[in-house]
N, C-alpha and C positions, 0 to 999 in steps of 0.2 A: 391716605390716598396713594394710591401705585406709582410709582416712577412710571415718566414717559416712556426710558427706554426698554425698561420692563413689558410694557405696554409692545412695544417693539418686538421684543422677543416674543411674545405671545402671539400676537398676529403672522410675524411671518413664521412661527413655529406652524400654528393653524394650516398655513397656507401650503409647508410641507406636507402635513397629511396628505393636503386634497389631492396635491399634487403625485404623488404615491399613488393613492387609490382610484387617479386619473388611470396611472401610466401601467399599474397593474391590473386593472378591468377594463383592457380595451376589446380583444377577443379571446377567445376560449381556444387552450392551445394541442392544436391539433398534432404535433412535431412527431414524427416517429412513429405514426399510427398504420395501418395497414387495413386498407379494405379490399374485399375478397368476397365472394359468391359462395353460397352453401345452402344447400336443401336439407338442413337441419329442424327447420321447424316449420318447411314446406315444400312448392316447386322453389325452383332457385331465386336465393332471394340477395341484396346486400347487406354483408355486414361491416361495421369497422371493429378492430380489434388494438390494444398495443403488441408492440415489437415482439417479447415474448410471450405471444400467447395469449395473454390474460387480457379478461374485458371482454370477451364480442356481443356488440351489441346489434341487433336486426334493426335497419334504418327501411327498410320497406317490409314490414310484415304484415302485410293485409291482401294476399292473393291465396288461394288455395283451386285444385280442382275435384269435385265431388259429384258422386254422381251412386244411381241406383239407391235409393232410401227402402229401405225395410222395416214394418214397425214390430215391434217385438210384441208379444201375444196379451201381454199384461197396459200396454198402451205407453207406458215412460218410455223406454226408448228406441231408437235407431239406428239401424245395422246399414250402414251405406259406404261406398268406393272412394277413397280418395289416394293421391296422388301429392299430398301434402309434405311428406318425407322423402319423396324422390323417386317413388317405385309403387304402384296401383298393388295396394293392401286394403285389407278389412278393419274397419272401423266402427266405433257406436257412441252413442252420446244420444244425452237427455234429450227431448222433445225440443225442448226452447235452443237446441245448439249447444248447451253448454255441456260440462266435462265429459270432453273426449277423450275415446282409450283405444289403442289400436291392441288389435287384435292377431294380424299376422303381420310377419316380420323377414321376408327371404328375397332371394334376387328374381324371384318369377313375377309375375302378375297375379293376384287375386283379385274376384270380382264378383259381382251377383249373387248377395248374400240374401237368404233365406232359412226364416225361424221355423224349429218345431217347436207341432202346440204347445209344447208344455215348457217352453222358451228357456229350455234346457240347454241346445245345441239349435246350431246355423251349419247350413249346406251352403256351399259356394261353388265357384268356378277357380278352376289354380290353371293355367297356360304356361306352359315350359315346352320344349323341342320342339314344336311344329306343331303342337298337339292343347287340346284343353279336356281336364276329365272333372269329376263333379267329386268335392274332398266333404267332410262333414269334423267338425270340430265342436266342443263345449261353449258355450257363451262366454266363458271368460281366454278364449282363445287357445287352449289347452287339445291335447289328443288330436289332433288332425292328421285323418285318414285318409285316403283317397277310396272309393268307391264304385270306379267304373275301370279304370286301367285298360280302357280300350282304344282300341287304332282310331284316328280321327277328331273328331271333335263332340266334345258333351256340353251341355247349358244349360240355360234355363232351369234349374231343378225350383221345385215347388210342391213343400209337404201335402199329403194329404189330413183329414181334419184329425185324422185318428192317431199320427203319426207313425205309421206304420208300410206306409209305399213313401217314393216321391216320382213324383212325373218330371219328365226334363224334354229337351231336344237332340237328339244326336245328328251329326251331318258326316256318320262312320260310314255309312251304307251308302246308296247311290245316291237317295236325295236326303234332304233336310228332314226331317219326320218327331212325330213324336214316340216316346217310350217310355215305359213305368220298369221301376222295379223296387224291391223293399228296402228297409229306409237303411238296410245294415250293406247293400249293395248287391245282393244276390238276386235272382231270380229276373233277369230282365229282357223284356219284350217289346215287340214294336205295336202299335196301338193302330197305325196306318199303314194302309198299302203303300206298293211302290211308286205307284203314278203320282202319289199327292205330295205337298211340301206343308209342312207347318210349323207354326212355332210362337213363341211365349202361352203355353196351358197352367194354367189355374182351375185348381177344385170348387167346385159350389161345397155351401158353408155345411151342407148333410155327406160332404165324400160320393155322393150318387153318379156326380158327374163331373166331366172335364169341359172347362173351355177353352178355347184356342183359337188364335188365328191361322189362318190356309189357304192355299190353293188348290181346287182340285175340282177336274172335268169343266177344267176353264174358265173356273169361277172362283175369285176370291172374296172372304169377306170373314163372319164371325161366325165359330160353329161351334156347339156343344155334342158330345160322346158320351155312352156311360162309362164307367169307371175300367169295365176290362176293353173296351175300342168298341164296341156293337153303339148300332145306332146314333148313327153320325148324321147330323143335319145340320142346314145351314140357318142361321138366324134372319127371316124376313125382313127384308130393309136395311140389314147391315152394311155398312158401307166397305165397297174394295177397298185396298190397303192400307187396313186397320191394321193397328199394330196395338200390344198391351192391353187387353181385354183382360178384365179382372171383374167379378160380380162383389155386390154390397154384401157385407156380413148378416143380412136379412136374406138374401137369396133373391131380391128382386128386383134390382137396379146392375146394368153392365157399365163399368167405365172403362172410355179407352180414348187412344188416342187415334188422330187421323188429321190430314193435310187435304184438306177442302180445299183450302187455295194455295198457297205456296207452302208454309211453315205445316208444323204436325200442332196441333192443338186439343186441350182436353175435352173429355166431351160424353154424358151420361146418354144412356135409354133405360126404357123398362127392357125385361129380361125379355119378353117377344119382339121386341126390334120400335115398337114405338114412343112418342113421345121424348125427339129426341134435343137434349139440349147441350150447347158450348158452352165452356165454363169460362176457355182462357184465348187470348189473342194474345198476337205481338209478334214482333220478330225472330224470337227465336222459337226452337222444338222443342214442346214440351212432351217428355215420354217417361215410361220407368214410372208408372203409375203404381199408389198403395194405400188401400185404405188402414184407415185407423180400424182397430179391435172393437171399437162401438160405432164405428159408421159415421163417427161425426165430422171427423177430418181427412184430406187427400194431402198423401206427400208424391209427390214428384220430380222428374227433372228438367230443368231448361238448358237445355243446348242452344250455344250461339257458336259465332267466331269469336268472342273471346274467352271460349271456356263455357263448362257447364255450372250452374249454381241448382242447391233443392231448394224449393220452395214448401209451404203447405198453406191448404186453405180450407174454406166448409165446402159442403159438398153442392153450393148454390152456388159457388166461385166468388164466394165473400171472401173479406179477411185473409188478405193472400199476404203469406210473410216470408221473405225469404230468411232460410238459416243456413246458408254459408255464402263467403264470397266467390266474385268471380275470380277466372284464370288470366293471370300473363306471367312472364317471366322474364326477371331483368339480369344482363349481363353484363359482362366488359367494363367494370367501373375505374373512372380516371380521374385522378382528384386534379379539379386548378390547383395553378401553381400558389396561391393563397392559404389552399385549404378549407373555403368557405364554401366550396359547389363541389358537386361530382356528376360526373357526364354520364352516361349508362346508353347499352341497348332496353328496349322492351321489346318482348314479342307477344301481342295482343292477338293470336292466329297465325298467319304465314308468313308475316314477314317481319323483320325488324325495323325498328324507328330508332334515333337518334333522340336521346333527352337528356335531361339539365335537372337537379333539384340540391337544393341546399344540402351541407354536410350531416343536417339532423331529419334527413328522408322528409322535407317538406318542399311547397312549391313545385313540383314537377313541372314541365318544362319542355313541348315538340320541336327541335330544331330542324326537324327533315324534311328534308329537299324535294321527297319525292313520296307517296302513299305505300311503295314497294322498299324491298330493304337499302337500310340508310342506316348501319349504324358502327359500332368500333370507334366513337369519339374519343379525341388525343388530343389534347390542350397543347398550344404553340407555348412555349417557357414562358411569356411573358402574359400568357393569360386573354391573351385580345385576339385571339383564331381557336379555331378548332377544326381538325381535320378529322373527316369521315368516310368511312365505305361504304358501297352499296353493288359492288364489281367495278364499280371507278374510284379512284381518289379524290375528295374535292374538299375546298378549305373553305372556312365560312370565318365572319365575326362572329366573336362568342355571344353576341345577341342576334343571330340567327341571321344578320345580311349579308347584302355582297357574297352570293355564295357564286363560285367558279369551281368547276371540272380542272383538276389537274395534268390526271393520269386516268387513262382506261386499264381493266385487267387485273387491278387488283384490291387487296381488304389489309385487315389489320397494321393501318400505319401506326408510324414510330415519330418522330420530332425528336432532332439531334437536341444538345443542349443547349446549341446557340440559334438557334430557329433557322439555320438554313439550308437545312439538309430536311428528308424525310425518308425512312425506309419502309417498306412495306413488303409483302407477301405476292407471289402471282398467283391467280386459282389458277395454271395450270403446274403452281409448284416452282421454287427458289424466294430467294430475295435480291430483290431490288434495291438500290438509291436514287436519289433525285435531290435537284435542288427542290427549295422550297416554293417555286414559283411551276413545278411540272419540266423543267429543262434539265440536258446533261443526264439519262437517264443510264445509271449505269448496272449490268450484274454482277453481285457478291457473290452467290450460290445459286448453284445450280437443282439444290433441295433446302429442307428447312424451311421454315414459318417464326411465328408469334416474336421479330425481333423487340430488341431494346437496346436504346443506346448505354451506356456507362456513361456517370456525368460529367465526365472529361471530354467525351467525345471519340476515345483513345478507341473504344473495344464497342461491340455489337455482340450482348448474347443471342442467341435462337432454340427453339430447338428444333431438332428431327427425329426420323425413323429409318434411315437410308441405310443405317446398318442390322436394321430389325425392332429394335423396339427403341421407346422415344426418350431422346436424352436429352440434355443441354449442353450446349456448343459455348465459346466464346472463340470470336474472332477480330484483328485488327479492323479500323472502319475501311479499309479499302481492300476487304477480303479475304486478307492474306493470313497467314499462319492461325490454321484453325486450330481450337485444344478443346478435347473434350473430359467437362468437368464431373457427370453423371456415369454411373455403371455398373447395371442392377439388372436383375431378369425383371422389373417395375417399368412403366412409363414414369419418365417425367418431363414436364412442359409449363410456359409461361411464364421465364424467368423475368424477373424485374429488380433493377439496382436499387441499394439504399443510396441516399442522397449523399453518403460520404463514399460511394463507390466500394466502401470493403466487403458488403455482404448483398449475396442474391438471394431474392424472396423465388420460389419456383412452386408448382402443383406434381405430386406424385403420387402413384396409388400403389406404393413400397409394401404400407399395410394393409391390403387388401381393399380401400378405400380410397375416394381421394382426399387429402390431406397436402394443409400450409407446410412445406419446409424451407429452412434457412440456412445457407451454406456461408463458408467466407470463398472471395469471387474466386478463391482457385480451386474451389471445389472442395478444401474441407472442410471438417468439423459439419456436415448433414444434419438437422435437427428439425424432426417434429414438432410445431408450436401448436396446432390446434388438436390433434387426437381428441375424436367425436367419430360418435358410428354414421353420421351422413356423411355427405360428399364435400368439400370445405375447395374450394377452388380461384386461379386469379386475381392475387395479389394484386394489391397496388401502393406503393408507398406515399406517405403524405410527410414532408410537405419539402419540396426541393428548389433546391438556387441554384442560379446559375450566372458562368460568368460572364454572358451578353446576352439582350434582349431583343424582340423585333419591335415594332410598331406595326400596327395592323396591316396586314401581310397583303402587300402588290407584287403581280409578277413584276420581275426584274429591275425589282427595289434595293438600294443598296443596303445591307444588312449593318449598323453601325453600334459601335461599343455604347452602351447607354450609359448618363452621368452619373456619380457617383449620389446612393442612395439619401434621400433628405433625413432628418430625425423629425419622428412623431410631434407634432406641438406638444404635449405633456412630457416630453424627454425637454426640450428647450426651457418651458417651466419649471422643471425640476432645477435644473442648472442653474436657472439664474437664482430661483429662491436659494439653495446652498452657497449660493455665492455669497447674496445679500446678507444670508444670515451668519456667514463666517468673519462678514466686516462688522457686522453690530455685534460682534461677539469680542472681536479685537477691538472693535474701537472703545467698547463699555471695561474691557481688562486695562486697553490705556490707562485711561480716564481713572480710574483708580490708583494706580501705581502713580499717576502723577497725582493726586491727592493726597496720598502716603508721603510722599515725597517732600510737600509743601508742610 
């Protein structure tokens, strides 16, 4: 049988373990990590990354905007608009949503993609200088040509069945109108007088004819033409501003859309104007209609304010499934002082909001004050405020009460490192100080934006453009002895300190894009950490200490040194079990030496 103190040893050995496995899994460590915005794998999203470089991982990846669906002739896939990489390119992907593959890739807009039959090549729209002309490229993205190179504006292209014309809109001439010409871009003609306006035409399924929406002789609604412009009539019963008229791959159903009551909604007749039925309802517009190559399915787009999503359904307005999601875009990201939350803008439409969601993009979280913008949240050092803009400054508790207006006039506040200062930006340009209660406001510059303290307190980077393009600044905190640490024919902007103050996290688009760089604070040694062909922007470092804290922030509260930090219970457990077990470790080597002895 064991020795007691054997026994002894075993147990409080045990209770080491625990005690270890307490005090090393209490949270997950987030030290030295950087999160940052980038529309790498959509519109702007958050990511976090470490220090250098390596790891970024997307904590909000579920927003995209998409729009115009096209089905490709063979019925698998979809040639539609998105806006997912940071710049509206041509895209396609399977029916059901899945494997997406873009298609074009430059700094213009591409849009309104359409297949020929023999789903070879897609016609688009490409918008650069003031202008939009109609380009035609291979289905796997390849050869893109432009095909109209004229003053103005061109659209709507849409093959004929034979693939040998495409008809479009141009708005080159005095009005909006339609025009064919062949599909290599030669030969092109207007199909309409000048008094009349139309636009979105599609071919019936034999090339015989064009449909189109229009106005003309004071009347608008849905018309069919033949193929060279002769014999133009208007559809019986069609409804005024109809928009997206397209016929069934039989030739004898029109679907289109139209706003009966407020919103645009889908909506079938027969080809003579009767029997007419709604497919879809709701809040938003649904347009950018397309049948499937056997008539059984409709793809579409819904426009709302938060962005457009496609949907598809049968052609009864069953089985409606959306395949992508909708739009927002979140910015500004601020980690607490813990490292557990990060505060963020979103912009759902027009304006921004203020939110909150854990470090691993979950729990989202509306802390705003107002329905209009409210956002540029900055954690107070000690975690229990958060200041916000909206063209005022106002501090809230970080569970979204007690919120007060501090300062009118301006946005992206700062939070010294002792929580009793705040700087922030004017919209009409410089930066400002204040205390932290909105009193003693004083100016630092007279230009400059996006400051940050140093976590000394000592220095305020910024940056500006006041000498032409955008650099970073450091300055002492009461204004004085400016130095500029950037200087490049590149902007760069957004600086932010590492929590040991030696190195600035800043946004620059040196190489042609914007890109994370990291400087030491007097500006050298410059380094690229993210190099990636999207946009990678607004750093933020995690996780920072400091050497005084507030308590939920009243105006004209005395700001006081807070106590020295307690240790974790599993830190005190540990201690004592090492202790314990250093005494039964001497007292059992005693105990023998005096038995030896005896």
């Amino acid at each position: 049988m064991l020795d007691t103190k054997y026994l002894c040893t075993f147990f409080l050995g045990g209770l080491l373990i625990i005690g270890c496995q307490s005090l090393f899994s209490e949270q997950p460590d987030n030290s030295w990590k950087l999160a940052f915005i980038s529309g790498r794998d959509s519109i702007p999203h958050i990511y976090i990354m470490n220090a250098d470089g390596t790891d970024p991982t997307n904590v909000t990846n579920n927003f995209f905007t998409n729009s115009g669906p096209a089905w490709s002739p063979d019925g698998t896939r979809i040639a539609f608009t998105s806006m997912r990489d940071g710049n509206e390119d041509i895209y396609v992907m399977d029916v059901n949503g899945t494997n997406v593959q873009r298609l074009t890739d430059n700094p213009f807009y591409d849009w309104n993609p359409a297949w020929s039959p023999d789903g070879r090549r897609i016609a688009f729209v490409r918008g650069r200088y003031g202008g939009e002309d109609i380009y035609v490229m291979n289905a796997d993205g390849t050869e893109q040509i432009n095909l109209t190179h004229r003053r103005g504006s061109d659209f709507d292209p849409c093959w004929s069945p034979d693939g040998k014309k495409i008809v479009f809109v141009s708005g080159g001439d005095k009005t909006q109108s339609i025009y064919l010409m062949s599909s290599d871009g030669t030969d092109i003609e207007r199909l309409e007088n000048e008094d009349s306006y139309g636009w979105d035409p599609s071919w019936s399924p034999d090339g015989s004819e064009i449909i189109f929406a229009s106005v003309r002789d004071n009347e608008s609604g849905i018309y069919t033409m033949k193929a060279d412009g002769s014999s133009i009539r208007r559809i019986e019963g069609s409804p005024s501003s109809a928009v997206d008229p397209v016929l069934s791959p039989d030739g004898t159903k029109i679907l289109y859309s139209w706003a009966e009551e407020r919103d645009y909604d889908v909506y079938l007749m027969n080809k003579d104007g009767t029997s007419k039925i709604r497919l879809t309802s709701g809040p938003a517009d649904d347009k950018e209609l397309a049948w499937s190559p056997d008539g059984t399915k409709i793809a579409f787009t819904a426009y709302s304010n938060l962005g457009s999503q496609i949907y598809s359904m049968d052609p009864d307005g069953e089985n409606l499934t959306k395949l992508s999601t909708h739009s927002c875009s979140h910015f500004h990201p601020d980690w607490s002082p813990d490292g557990q939350k990060i505060a963020f803008s979103l912009q759902c439409g027009d304006f921004f909001q203020a939110y909150i969601m854990d470090s691993d993009g979950k729990n989202y979280r509306n802390i705003s004050i107002t329905e209009y913008d409210n956002g540029w949240p900055a954690w107070s050092p000690d975690g229990n405020a958060i200041a916000s803009a909206g063209g005022y400054i106002c501090i809230q508790n970080a569970d979204g009460t007690s919120v007060r207006i501090i300062f009118d006039g301006g946005f992206a506040p700062d939070w010294s490192p002792d929580g009793s200062k705040i700087a922030c930006c004017l919209l009409a340009g410089g930066i400002v100080m204040m205390n932290s209660d909105g009193s003693n406001v004083k100016d630092l510059t007279f230009y400059g934006r996006d400051p940050a303290w140093s976590p000394d307190s000592s220095k305020i980077a910024f940056d500006s453009d006041w000498e032409g393009n955008r650099d970073i600044y450091v300055m002492d905190s009461d204004g004085k002895t400016v130095e500029k640490l950037t200087e490049n024919s590149a902007n760069n902007w957004y600086p932010v300190w590492s929590p040991d103050g030696t190195k600035i996290a800043f946004t620059s688009d040196r190489d042609g894009n914007e890109e994370i760089y990291v400087m030491n604070a007097d500006g050298t040694d410059q380094m690229n950490i993210t190099n990636n062909p999207a946009d990678d922007r607004e750093p933020d470092w995690c996780c920072q200490t400091f050497p005084q804290s507030v308590e939920s922030i009243q105006p004209g509260k005395d700001i006081q040194a807070p106590p020295s930090p307690e240790k974790p219970l599993s830190q005190w457990v540990l201690i004592i079990l090492i202790t314990s077990l250093v005494v039964v470790v001497a007292v059992f080597i005693g105990r023998k030496i005096i038995v030896k002895r005896k």
